[in-house]
C-alpha positions in Angstrom: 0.0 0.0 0.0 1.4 3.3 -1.1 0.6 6.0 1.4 0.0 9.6 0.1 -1.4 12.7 1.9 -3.4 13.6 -0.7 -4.5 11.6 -3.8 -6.0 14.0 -6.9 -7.6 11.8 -9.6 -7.3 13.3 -13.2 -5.4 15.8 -14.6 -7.9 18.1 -16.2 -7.8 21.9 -15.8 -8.3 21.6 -12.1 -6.2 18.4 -10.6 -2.5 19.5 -11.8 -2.9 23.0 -10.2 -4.0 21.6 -7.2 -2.1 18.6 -6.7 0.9 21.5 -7.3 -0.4 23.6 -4.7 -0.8 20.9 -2.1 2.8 19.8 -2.8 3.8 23.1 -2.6 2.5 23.3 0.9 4.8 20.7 2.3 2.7 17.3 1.5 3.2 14.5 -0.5 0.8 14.1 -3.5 0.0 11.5 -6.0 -1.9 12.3 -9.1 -3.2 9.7 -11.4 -4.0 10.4 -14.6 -5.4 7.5 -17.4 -4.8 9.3 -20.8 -3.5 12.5 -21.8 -2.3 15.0 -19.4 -4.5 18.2 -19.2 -8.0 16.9 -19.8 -10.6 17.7 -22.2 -9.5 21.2 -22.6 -5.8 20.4 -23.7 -6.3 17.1 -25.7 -10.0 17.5 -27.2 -11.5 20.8 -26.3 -10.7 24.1 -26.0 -7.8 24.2 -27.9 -7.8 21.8 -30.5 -11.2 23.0 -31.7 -10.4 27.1 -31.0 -7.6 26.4 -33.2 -9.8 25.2 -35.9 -12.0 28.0 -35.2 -9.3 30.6 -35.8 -8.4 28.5 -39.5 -12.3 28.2 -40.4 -12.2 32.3 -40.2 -9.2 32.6 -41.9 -10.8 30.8 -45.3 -13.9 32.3 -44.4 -11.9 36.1 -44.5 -10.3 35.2 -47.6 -12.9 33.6 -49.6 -15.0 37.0 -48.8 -11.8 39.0 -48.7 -13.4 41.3 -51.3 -15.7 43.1 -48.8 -13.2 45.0 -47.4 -11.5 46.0 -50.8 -8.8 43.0 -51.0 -9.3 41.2 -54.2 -7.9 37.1 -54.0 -7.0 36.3 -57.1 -7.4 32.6 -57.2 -9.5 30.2 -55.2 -9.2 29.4 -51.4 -8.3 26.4 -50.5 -7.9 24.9 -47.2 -5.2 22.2 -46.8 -7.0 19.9 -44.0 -3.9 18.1 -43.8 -1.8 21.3 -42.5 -5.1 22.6 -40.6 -5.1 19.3 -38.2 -1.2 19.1 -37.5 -1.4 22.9 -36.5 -4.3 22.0 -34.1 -2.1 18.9 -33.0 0.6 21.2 -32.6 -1.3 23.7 -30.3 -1.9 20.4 -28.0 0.9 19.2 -28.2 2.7 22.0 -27.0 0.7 22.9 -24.2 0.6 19.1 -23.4 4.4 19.1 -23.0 4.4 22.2 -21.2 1.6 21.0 -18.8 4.2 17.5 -18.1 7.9 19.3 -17.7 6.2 21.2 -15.1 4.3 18.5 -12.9 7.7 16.5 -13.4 9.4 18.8 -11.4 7.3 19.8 -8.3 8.7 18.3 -5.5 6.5 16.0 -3.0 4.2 15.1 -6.5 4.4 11.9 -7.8 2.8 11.7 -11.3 1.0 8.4 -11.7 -0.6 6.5 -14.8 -3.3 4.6 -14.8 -7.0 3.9 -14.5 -7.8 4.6 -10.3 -10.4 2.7 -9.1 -12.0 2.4 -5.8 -11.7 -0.3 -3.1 -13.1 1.7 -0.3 -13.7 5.9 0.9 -9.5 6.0 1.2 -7.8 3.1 -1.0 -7.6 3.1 -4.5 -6.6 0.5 -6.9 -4.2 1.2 -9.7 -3.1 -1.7 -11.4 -1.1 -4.3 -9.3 -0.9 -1.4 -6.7 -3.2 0.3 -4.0 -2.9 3.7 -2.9 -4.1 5.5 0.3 -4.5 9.0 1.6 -6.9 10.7 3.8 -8.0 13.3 1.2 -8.9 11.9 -2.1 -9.9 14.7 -4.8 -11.8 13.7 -7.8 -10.8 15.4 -11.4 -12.2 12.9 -13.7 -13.8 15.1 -16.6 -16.3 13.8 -19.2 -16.8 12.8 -22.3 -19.1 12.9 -25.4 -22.4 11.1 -25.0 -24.5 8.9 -27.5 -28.4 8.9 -27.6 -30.0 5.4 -28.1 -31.5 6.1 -31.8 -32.4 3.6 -34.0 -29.8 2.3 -36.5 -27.0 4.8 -34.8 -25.2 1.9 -33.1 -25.3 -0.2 -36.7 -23.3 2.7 -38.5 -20.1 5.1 -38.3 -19.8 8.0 -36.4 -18.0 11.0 -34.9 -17.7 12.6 -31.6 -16.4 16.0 -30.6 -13.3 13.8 -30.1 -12.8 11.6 -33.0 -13.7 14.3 -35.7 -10.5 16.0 -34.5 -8.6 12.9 -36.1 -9.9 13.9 -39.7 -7.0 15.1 -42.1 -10.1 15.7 -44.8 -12.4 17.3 -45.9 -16.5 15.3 -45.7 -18.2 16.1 -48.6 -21.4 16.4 -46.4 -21.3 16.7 -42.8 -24.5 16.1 -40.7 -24.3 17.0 -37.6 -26.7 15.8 -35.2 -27.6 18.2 -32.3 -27.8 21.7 -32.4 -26.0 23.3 -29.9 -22.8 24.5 -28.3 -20.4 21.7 -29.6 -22.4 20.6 -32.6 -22.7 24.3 -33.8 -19.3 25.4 -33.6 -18.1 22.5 -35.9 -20.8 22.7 -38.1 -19.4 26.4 -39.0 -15.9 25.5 -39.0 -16.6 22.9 -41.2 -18.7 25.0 -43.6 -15.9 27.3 -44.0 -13.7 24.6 -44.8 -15.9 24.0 -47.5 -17.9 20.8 -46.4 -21.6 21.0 -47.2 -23.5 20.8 -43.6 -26.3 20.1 -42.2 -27.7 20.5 -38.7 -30.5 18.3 -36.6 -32.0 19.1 -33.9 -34.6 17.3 -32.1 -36.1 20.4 -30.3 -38.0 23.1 -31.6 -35.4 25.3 -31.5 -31.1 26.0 -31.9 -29.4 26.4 -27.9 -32.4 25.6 -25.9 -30.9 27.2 -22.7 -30.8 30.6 -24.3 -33.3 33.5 -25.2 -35.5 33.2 -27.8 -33.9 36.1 -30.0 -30.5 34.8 -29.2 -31.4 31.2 -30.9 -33.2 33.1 -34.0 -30.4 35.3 -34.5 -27.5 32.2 -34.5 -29.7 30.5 -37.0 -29.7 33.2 -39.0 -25.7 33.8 -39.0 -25.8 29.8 -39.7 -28.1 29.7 -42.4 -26.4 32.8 -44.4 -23.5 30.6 -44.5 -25.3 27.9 -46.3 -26.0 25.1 -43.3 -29.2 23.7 -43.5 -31.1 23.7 -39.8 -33.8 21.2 -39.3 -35.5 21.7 -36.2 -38.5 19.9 -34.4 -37.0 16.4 -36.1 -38.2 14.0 -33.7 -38.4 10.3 -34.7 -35.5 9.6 -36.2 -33.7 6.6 -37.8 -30.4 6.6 -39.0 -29.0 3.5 -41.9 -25.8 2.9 -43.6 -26.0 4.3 -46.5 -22.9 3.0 -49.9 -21.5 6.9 -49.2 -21.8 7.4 -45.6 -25.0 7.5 -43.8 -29.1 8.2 -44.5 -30.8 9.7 -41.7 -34.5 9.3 -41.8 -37.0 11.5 -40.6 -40.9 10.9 -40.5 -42.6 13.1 -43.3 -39.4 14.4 -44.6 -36.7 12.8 -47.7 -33.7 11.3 -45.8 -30.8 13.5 -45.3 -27.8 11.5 -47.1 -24.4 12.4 -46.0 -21.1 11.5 -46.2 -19.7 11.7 -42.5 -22.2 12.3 -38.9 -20.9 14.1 -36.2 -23.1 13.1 -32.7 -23.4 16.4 -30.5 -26.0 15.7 -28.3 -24.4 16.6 -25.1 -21.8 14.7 -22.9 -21.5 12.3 -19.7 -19.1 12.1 -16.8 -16.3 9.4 -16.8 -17.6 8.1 -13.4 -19.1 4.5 -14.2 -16.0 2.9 -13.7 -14.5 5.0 -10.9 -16.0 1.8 -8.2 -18.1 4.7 -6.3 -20.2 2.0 -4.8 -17.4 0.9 -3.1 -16.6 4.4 -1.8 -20.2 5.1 -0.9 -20.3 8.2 -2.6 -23.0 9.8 -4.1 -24.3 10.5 -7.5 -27.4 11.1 -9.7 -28.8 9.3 -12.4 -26.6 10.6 -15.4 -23.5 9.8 -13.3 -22.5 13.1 -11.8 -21.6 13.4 -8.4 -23.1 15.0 -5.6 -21.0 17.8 -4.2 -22.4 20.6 -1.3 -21.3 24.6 -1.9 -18.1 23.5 -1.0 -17.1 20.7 -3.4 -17.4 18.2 -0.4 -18.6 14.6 -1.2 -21.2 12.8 1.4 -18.3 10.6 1.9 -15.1 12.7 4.1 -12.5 13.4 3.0 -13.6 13.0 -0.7 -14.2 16.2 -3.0 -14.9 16.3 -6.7 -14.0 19.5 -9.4 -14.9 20.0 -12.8 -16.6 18.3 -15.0 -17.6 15.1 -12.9 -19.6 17.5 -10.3 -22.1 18.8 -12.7 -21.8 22.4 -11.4 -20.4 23.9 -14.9 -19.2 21.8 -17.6 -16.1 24.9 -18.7 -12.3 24.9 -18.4 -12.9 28.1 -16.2 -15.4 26.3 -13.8 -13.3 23.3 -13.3 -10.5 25.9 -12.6 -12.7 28.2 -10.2 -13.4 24.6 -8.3 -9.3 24.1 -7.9 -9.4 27.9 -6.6 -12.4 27.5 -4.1 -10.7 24.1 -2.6 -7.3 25.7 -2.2 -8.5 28.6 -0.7 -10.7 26.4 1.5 -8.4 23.7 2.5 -4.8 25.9 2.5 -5.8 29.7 3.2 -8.6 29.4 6.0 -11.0 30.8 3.9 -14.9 29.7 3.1 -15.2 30.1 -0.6 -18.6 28.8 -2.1 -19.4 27.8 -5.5 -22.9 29.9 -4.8 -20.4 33.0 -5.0 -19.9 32.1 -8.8 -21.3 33.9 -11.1 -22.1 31.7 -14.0 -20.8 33.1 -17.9 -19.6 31.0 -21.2 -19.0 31.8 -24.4 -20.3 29.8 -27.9 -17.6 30.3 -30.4 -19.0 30.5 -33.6 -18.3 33.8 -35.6 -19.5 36.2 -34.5 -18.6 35.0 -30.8 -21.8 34.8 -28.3 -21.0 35.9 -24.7 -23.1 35.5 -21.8 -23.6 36.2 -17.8 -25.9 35.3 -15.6 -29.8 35.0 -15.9 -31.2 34.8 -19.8 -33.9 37.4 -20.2 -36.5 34.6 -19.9 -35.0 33.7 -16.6 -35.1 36.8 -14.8 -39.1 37.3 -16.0 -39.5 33.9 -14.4 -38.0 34.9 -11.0 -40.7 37.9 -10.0 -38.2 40.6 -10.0 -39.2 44.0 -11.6 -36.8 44.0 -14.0 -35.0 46.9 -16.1 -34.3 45.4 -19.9 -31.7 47.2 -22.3 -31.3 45.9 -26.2 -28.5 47.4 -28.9 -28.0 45.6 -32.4 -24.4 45.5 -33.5 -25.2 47.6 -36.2 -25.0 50.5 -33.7 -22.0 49.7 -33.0 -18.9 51.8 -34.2 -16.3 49.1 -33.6 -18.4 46.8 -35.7 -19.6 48.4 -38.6 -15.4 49.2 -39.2 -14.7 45.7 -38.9 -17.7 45.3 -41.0 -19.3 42.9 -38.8 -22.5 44.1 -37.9 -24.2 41.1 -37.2 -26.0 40.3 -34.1 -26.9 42.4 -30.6 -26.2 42.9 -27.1 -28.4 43.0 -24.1 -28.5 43.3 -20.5 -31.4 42.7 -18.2 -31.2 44.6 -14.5 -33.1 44.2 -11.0 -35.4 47.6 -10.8 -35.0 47.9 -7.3 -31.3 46.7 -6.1 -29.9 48.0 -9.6 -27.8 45.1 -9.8 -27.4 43.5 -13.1 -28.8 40.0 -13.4 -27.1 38.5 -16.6 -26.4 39.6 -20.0 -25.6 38.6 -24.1 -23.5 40.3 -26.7 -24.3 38.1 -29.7 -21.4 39.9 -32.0 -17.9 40.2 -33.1 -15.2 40.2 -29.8 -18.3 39.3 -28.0 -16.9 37.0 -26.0 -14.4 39.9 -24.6 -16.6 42.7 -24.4 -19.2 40.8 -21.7 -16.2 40.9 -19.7 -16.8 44.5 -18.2 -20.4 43.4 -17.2 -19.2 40.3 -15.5 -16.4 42.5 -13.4 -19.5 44.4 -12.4 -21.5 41.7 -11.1 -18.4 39.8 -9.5 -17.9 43.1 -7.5 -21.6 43.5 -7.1 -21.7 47.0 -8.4 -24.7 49.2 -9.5 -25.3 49.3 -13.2 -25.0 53.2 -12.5 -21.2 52.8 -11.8 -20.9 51.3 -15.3 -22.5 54.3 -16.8 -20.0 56.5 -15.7 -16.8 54.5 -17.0 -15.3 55.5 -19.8 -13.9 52.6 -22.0 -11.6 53.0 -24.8 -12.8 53.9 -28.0 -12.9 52.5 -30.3 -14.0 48.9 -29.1 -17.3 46.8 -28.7 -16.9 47.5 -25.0 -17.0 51.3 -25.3 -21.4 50.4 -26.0 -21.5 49.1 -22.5 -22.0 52.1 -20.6 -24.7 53.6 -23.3 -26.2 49.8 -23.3 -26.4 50.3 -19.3 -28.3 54.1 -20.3 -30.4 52.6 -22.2 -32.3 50.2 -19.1 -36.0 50.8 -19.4 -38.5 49.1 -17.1 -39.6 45.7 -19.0 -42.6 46.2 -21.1 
């Protein structure tokens, strides 16, 4: 039995830096990690896919170069080979990075291997069992597959296997119309792939506003992806090019290559929690209280695998809240956070705190503020002018309750409203900052002005 004082599980974006911060405090830390060092957000995530993002815009810029007076001669083409082994690169790299500097933190012992539990303090790794009166649980998740007919009789992608393709798919349906399906579906259609979106509700990104949704389908579809909504009953078959899916009422879609985004799962049904006693719900995440704290002492879980914010920022803001917590004295709580993402299509959608249609649903009086991106100076010289921002205030305490700037650098500019309800400042104190010009963010304070009561 290996004895350890502390035992992190996983080395996403929150286990290394705290595994690194206990060690630094004097103990002696193990932390096991199965696959890749630095998680989802390293290997198959955030910057794999922002990097393909950033090469999407590029042919999209150059194929439509001519807008802004820059005349391409001959047409773009997008080498899919080179366009991979730069996103590989970018991995890579910070890969490396992440490992020359866990390998030489004293008091950490970098371990690899699938951790299982044996009971609340003994894990088994292989031919060896480990033991430490603080276990922390980093374990991440991973893509998730809907039982639909015919899916499990055909090939398919994930948000992880379609970052092996060195080509180009002729058609590329993509099944699932939000966050992660969306994104891909646009970088693909820049590439050059035809694309198609499903979605089984009635509308794009269920879990924002109304507008928002109408507004992304619009970008979308002036791109040339095809958005089927409301497809309920579906049936997918292999097809001698790829794959049909079937829809009741409708002509099959016929594509070349499928890319499942329907949402994702935690990697906890083979962590032995049974044996640990600890608990979880019925799609596998585990139970934490404001404080990241298991039912089980002396157990914690962060990130993904907790269910309280599936982001790369969350699942470092848990690593932040423990440490301050367990090495600082002080009582962070995950209630403090206020919750903010980003969907990175082009434009950028950024977003804090309550959607409009959640802060009608609390009872508040509310103030509500609206500006289209045509309004906005940064913008239209960029021209860029599509989508809007908006910000939605409590009447009475003047605090602003959440917020959406659907445009370009959208995903910076929410920034200055998210500082403001981090600090828990009046909206009025925004209205008398004075931002640089000329940016996206210099509209805040005359998007603040603008709060009227709802109507």
């Amino acid at each position: 039995m290996r004895r350890f004082d502390a035992i992190v599980v996983g080395a996403g974006q929150a286990g290394p830096s705290l595994a690194a911060r206990l060690a630094g405090a004097g103990q002696q830390v193990a932390l096991v990690e199965r696959a890749e060092l630095g998680g989802t957000c390293v290997n198959r995530g955030c910057m794999p896919t922002k990097t393909l993002v950033a090469s999407a815009r590029a042919a999209h810029v150059a194929r439509h170069a001519a807008r802004w007076g820059v005349l391409a001669e001959a047409p773009v083409r997008v080498d899919m080979p080179k366009v991979k082994a730069r996103a590989d690169t970018v991995a890579a790299n910070a890969r490396g990075n992440l490992e020359r500097w866990l390998g030489g933190l004293e008091g950490l012992t970098l371990l690899r291997g699938h951790a299982r539990f044996e009971a609340p303090d003994v894990l088994r790794l292989g031919e060896e069992r480990l033991t430490a009166p603080r276990i922390f649980l980093n374990v991440g998740a991973r893509a998730s597959v809907p039982p639909i007919p015919g899916l499990d009789g055909i090939r398919y992608l994930t948000s992880t296997s379609i970052l092996q393709l060195d080509h180009l798919p002729r058609h590329l349906l993509v099944l699932g119309g939000s966050y992660i399906g969306l994104e891909f579906a646009q970088i693909y259609r820049r590439f050059g792939a035809e694309v198609t979106v499903v979605e089984r509700g009635p509308r794009l990104l269920p879990r924002e506003d109304a507008d928002i949704s109408a507004a992304i389908r619009e970008i979308l579809e002036a791109e040339g992806i095809a958005i089927h909504t409301d497809a309920g009953d579906l049936r997918f078959a292999a097809q001698p090019e790829g794959v049909a899916l079937h829809r009741e009422g409708s002509a099959p879609i016929l594509a070349s290559h499928l890319l499942v985004a329907v949402g994702r799962r935690p990697n906890t049904d083979d962590l032995g929690l049974e044996e640990a006693g600890i608990a979880h719900d019925a799609r596998g995440y585990i139970q934490v209280d404001d404080e990241l704290a298991t039912n089980v002492p002396g157990i914690w879980a962060l990130g993904d695998c907790n269910g309280r914010g599936a982001f790369t920022h969350t699942s470092y803001n848990d690593y932040e809240i423990l440490a301050a917590n367990l090495l600082d004295g002080e009582a962070r709580r995950l209630s403090q956070r206020v919750p903010c993402y980003a969907l990175y299509i082009d434009p950028p959608l950024g977003r804090v705190g309550m959607t409009e249609a959640e802060a009608r649903a609390s009872g508040r009086p509310l103030l509500l503020s609206h500006r289209p991106m045509s309004r906005v100076g940064r913008a239209i010289e960029k021209g860029e002018t599509a989508g809007f921002m908006k910000v939605v205030a409590d009447a009475e305490t003047r605090r602003i309750l959440g917020a959406a700037i659907l445009g370009v650098e959208g995903d910076e500019a929410i920034h200055m409203l998210l500082g403001a309800m981090d600090a828990g400042t009046p909206f009025t104190a925004l209205q008398q900052a004075v931002p640089i010009h000329p940016t996206v963010a210099e509209l805040i304070p005359t998007l603040v002005q603008g709060l009227q009561p709802e109507a």
